[in-house]
N, C-alpha and C positions, 0 to 999 in steps of 0.2 A: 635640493639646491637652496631652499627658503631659508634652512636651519642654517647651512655654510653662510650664507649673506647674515644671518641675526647674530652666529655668534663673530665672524670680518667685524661688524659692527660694533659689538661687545668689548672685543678685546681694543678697539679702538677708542671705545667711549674709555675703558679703566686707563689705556696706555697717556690717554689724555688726562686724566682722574690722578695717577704716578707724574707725571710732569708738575702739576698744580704744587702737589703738594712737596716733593723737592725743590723747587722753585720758593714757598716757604720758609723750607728746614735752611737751604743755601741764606734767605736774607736775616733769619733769626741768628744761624753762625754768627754769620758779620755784624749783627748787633751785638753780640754778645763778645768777639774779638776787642770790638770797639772799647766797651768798658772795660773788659779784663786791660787792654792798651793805656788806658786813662788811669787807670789804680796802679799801673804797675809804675807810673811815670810820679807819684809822691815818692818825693824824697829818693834814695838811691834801690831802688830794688824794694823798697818796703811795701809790705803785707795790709791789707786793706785793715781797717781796724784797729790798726797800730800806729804809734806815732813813729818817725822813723830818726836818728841822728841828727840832732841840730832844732828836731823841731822843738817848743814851748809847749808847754802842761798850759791850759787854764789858770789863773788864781782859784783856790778853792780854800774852806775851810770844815774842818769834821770833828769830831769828838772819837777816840779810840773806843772799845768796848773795855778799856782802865779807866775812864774818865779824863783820858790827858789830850790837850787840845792838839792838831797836828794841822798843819798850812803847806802851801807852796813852797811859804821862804823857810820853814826849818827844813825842806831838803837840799841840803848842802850838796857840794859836788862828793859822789862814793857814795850816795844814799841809793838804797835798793829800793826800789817799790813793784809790788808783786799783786796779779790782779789773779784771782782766782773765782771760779763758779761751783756750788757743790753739785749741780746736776752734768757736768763737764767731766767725764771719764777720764782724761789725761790731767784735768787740774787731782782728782782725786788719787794719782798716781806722782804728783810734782810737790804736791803740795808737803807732805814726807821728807822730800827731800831738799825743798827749800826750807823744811824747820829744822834740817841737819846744817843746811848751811848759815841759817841765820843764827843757831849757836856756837857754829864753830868762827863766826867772827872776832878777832878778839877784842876785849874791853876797850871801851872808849872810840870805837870804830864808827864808822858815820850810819847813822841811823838805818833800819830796815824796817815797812808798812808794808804789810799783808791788806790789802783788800778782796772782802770776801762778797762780791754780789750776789747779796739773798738778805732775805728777812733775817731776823737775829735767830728764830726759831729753825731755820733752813741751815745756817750757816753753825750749828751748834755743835757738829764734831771737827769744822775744819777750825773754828775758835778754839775748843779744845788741845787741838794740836798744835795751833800756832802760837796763841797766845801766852806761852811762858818763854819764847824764844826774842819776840817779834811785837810791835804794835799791831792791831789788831782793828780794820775799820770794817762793821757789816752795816744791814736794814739801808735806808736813806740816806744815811750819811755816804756809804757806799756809792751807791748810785751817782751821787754830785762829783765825788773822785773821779770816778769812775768815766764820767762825763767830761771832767775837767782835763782826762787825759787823752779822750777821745778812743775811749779802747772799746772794742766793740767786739773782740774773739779772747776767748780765753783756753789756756792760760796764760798770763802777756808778765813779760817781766822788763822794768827797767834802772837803769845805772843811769842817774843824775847826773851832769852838770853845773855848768857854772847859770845863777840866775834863771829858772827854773826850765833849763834846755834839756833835755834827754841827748846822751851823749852813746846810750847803747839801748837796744832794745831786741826782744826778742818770744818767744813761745817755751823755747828752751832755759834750763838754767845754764848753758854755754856761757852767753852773755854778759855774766856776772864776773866781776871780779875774784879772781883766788885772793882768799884770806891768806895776809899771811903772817907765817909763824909769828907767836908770842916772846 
């Protein structure tokens, strides 16, 4: 009978010990509801790390890895700007294909910057491939872009506006504008 009453008791201390801790898991959810609810309410549906339609870039200024200066205000409304990581599995799968489409732009078309966040020595096969397509910003100078656009997940890409408002944005190259025909 001792043993029946020790483990009545037993199973009551854990049944109490399961409560406790669903009682936890239940008010972590709803903190975590909370922010997901707060991030999802920037902007129209936009992606945490991203800026979304309408929002403003930072003023910022960089130096390409050509040596040519690139700002805010040289992106014109149609200007691409492309944030890529080389430790980011999908930027290493995107990145191909936004240097397929920044040559298939045609001449004279409004500017595209590849931003590659990494040291210049990290960032040496995605420069490689972008850089005869594309301006090209890595190291530091990166980072300040990168900041200045507030982009915090990669790969982000976006389509400029008018006075330095992002007008499309996105992970995908959907986003972008079709080049068209020459």
């Amino acid at each position: 009978m001792e043993i029946l009453i020790a483990a009545v008791v037993l199973v009551g201390i854990l049944g109490l010990f399961n409560l406790l801790l669903t009682a936890g898991v239940v008010r972590r959810l709803r903190e975590h509801a909370e922010l997901i609810s707060k991030s999802a309410g920037r902007g129209q549906g936009a992606d945490p790390g991203l800026l979304a339609p309408g929002e403003s870039a930072e003023p910022f200024a960089a130096e390409s890895v050509a040596g040519r200066q690139i700002a805010l205000t040289d992106l014109v409304p149609g200007s691409v700007v492309a944030f890529f990581s080389p430790s980011c599995q999908p930027c290493k799968e995107r990145a191909p294909e936004f240097a397929a489409y920044a040559a298939g732009r045609p001449p004279g078309a409004e500017p595209t910057v590849a931003v590659v966040v990494a040291s210049e020595a990290e960032a040496e096969e995605m420069t490689a491939l972008l850089s005869p397509v594309t301006e090209v910003v890595t190291g530091a100078a990166a980072e300040k872009v990168a900041a200045a656009f507030r982009t915090e997940s990669y790969p982000s890409f976006y389509v400029m506006g008018a006075t330095g408002t992002v007008s499309a944005g996105g992970h995908n190259l959907s986003v972008l504008p079709v080049a068209a025909a020459a």
